[in-house]
TIZATOR-572272 format. One record per residue: residue in three letters; x, y, z of N, C-alpha, C in turn. Coordinates in pm, whole numbers, padded with zeros to 5 digits, always signed. Example, Ala and Ser with C-alpha at 12.3 -4.5 7.8 and 13.67 -1.06 7.14 Angstrom:
BEGIN
ALA+01319-00569+00780+01230-00450+00780+01320-00330+00780;SER+01285-00225+00708+01367-00106+00714+01290+00003+00787;
***
This chain:
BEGIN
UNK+00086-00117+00000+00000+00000+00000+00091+00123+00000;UNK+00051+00273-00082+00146+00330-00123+00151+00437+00024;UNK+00218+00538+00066+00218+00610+00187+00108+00713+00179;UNK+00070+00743+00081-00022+00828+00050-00184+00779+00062;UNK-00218+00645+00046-00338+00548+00079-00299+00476+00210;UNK-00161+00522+00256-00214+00498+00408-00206+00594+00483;UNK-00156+00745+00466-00220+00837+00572-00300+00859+00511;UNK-00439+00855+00432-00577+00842+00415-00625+00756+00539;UNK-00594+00654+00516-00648+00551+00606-00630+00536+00708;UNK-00509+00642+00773-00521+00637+00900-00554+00748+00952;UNK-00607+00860+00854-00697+01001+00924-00846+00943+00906;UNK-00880+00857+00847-01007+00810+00846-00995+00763+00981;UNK-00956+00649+01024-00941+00568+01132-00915+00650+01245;UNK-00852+00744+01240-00855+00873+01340-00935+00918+01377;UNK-01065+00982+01253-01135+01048+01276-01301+00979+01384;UNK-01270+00806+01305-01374+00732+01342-01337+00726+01508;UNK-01244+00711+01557-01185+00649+01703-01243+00834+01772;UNK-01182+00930+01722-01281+01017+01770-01387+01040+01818;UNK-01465+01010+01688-01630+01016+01706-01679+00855+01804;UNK-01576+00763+01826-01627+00709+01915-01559+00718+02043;UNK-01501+00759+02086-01447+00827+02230-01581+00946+02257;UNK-01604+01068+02180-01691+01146+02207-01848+01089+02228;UNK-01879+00917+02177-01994+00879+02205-01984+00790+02323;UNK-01827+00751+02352-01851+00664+02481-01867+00818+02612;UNK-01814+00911+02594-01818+01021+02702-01958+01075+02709;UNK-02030+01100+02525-02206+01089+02607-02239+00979+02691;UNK-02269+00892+02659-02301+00793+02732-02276+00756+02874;UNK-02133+00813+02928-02113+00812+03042-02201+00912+03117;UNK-02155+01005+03073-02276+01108+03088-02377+01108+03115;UNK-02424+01075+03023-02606+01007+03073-02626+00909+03166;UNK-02527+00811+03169-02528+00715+03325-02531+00787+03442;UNK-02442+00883+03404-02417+00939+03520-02510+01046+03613;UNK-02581+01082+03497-02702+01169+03534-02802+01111+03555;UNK-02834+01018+03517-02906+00903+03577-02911+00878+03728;UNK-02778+00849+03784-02729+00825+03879-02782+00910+03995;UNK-02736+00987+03959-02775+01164+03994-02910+01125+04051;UNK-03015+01188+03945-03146+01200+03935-03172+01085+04037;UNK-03149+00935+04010-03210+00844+04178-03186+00874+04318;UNK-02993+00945+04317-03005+01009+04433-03044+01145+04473;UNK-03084+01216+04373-03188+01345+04413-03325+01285+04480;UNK-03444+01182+04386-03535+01144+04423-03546+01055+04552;UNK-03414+01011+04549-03386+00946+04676-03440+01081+04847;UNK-03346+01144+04780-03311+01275+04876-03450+01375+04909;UNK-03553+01385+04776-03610+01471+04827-03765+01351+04918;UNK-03765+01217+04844-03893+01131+04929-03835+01151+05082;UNK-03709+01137+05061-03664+01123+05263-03623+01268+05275;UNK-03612+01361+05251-03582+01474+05284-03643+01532+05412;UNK-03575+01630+05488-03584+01709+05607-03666+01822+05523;UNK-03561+01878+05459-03535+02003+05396-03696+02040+05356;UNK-03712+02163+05251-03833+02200+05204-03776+02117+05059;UNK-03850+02102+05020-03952+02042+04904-03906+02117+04776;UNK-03947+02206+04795-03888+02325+04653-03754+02362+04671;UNK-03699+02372+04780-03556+02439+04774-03507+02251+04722;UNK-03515+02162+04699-03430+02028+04680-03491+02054+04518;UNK-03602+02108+04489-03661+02041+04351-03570+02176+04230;UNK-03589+02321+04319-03481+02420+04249-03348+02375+04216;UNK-03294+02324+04316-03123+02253+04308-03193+02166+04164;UNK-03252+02042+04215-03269+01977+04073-03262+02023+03969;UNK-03329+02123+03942-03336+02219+03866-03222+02297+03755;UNK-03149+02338+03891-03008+02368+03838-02920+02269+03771;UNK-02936+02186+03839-02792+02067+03825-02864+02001+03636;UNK-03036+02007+03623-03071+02000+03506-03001+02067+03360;UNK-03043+02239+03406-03024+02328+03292-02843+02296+03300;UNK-02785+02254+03401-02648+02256+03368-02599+02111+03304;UNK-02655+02017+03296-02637+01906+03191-02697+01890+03093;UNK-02798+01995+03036-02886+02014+02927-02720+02095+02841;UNK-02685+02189+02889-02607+02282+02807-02497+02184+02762;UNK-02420+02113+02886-02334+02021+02880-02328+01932+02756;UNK-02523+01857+02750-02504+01796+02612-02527+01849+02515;UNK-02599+01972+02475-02581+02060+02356-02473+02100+02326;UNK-02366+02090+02428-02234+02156+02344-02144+02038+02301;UNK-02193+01851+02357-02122+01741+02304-02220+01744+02184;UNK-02314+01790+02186-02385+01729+02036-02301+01857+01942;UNK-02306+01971+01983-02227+02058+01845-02101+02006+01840;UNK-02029+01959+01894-01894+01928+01843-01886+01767+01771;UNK-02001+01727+01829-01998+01557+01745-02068+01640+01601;UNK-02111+01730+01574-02150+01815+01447-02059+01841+01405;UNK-01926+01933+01435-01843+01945+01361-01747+01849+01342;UNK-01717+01777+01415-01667+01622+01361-01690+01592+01234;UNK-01836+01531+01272-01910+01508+01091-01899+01533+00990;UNK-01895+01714+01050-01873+01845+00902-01712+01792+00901;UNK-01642+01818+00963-01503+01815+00909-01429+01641+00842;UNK-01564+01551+00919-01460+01426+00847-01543+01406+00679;UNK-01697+01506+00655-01718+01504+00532-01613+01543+00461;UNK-01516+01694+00496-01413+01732+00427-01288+01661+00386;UNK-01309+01518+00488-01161+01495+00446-01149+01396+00341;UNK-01046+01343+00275-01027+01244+00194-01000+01084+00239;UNK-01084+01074+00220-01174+00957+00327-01192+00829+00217;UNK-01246+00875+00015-01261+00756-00033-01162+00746-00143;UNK-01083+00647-00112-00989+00613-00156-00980+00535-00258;UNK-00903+00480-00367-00887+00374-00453-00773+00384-00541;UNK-00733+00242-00561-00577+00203-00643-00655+00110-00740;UNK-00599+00218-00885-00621+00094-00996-00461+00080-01046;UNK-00442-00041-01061-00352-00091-01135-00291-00150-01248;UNK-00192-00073-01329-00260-00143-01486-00063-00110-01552;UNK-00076-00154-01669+00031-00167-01759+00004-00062-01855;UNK+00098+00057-01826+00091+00193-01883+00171+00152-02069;UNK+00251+00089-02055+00351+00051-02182+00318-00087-02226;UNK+00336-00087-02379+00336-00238-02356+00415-00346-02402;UNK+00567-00237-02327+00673-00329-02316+00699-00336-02172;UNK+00592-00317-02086+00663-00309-01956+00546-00410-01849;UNK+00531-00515-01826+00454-00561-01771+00461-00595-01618;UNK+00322-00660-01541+00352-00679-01376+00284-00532-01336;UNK+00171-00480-01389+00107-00306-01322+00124-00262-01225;UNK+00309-00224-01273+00366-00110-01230+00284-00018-01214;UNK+00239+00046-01323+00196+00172-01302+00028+00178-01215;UNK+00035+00305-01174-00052+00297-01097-00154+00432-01072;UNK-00283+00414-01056-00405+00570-01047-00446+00573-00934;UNK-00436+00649-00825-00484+00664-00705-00574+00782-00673;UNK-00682+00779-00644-00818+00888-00639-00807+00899-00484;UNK-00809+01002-00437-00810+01079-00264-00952+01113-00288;UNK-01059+01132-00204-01165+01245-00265-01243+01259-00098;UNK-01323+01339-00093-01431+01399-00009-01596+01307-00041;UNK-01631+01364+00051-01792+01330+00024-01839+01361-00123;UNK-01815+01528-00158-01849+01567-00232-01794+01562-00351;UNK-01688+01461-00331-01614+01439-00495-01514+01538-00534;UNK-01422+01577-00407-01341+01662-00415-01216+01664-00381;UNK-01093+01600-00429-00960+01569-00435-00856+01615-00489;UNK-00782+01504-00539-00677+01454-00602-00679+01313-00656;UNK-00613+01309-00819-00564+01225-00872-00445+01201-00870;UNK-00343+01106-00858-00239+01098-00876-00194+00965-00932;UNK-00100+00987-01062-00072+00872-01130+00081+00894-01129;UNK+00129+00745-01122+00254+00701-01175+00266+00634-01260;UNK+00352+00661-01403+00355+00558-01522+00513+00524-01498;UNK+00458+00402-01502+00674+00357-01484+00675+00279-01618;UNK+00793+00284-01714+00844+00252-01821+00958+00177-01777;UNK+01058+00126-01888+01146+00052-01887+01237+00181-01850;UNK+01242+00272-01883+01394+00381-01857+01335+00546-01788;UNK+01199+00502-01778+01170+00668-01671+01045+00616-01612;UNK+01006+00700-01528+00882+00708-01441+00830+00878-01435;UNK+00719+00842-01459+00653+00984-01471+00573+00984-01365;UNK+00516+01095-01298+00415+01115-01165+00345+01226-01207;UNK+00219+01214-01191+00091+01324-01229+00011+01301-01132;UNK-00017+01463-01096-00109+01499-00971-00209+01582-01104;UNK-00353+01555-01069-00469+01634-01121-00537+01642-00992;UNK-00583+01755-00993-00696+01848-00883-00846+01777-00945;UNK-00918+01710-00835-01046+01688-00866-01137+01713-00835;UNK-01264+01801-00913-01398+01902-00824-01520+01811-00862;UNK-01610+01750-00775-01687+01705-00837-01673+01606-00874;UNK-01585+01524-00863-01612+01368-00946-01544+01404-01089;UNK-01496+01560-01115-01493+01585-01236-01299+01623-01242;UNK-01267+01595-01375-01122+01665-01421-01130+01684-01514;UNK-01069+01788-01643-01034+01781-01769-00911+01661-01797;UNK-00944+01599-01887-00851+01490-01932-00820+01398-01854;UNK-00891+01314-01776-00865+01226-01733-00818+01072-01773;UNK-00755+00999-01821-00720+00897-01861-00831+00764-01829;UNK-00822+00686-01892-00978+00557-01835-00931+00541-01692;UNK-00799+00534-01701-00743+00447-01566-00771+00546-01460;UNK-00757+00675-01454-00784+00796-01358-00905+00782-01342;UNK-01005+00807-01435-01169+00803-01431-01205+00620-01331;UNK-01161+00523-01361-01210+00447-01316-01127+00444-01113;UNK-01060+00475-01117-01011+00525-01008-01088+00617-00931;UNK-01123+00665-00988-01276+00807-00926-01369+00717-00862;UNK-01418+00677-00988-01531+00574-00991-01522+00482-00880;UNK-01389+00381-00863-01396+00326-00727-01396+00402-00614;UNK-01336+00480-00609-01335+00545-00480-01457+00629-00473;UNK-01516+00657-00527-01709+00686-00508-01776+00603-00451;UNK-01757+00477-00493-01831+00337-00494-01768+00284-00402;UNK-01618+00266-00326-01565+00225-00217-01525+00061-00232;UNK-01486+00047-00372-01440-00074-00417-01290+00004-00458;UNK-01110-00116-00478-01042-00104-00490-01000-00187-00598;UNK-00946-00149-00702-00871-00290-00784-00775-00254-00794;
***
């Protein structure tokens, strides 16, 4: 695998271990307020105290884990937004650029976004040079793309590799 399809794959894998650390910390969360809430109800059935001054505290300790999870839900939002941005679908086609040079050397690698927004990059290796081409990709789209570049798109849209 080339270095370039594996730091893809390991900012993907980054981004996923993220978004699940930030869902095991809701979750604790919510146990935990859980927790809470039995020993409030605990507190106010046996309570000394008045009645409303235990149910106000409730109260508080509420609006202050309401905000708590509106601000884990906006950042599990920008997570989302930012791992749509990244280059996340990947694909290697492999093929015989010459055809005196066999064993597909050469090679089309598509980076892209949700929205179909990357890089192409090809290597043609010959018997006596190697060439490397980077194309900018908007859209699923490039001027002049080669079959082998285009079908490279194409997998990495579709999330198949050949």
């Amino acid at each position: 695998m080339s270095d370039s399809v594996s730091i893809a794959v390991y900012f993907v894998v980054g981004f996923a271990v993220l978004i699940a650390v930030v869902s095991v910390f809701i979750a604790a969360r919510a146990a935990r307020l859980a927790r809470e809430s039995r020993r409030e109800y605990q507190r106010i059935v046996h309570a000394d105290t008045d009645v409303v001054d235990a149910l106000l505290d409730r109260i508080s300790a509420i609006d202050a884990s309401t905000k708590t999870v509106e601000q884990l839900a906006e950042l599990v939002q920008v997570t989302r937004d930012d791992l749509a941005h990244s280059l996340r679908h990947v694909a290697v086609v492999r093929y015989d650029a010459f055809r005196d040079v066999s064993g597909r050397s050469s090679f089309s690698i598509a980076l892209l976004d949700d929205s179909g927004d990357g890089v192409i990059m090809t290597s043609l290796h010959g018997r006596s040079e190697t060439q490397f081409i980077a194309k900018g990709i908007t859209d699923a789209h490039a001027d002049s793309l080669s079959p082998e570049e285009a079908q490279a798109v194409e997998y990495a849209l579709k999330g198949t590799d050949k």
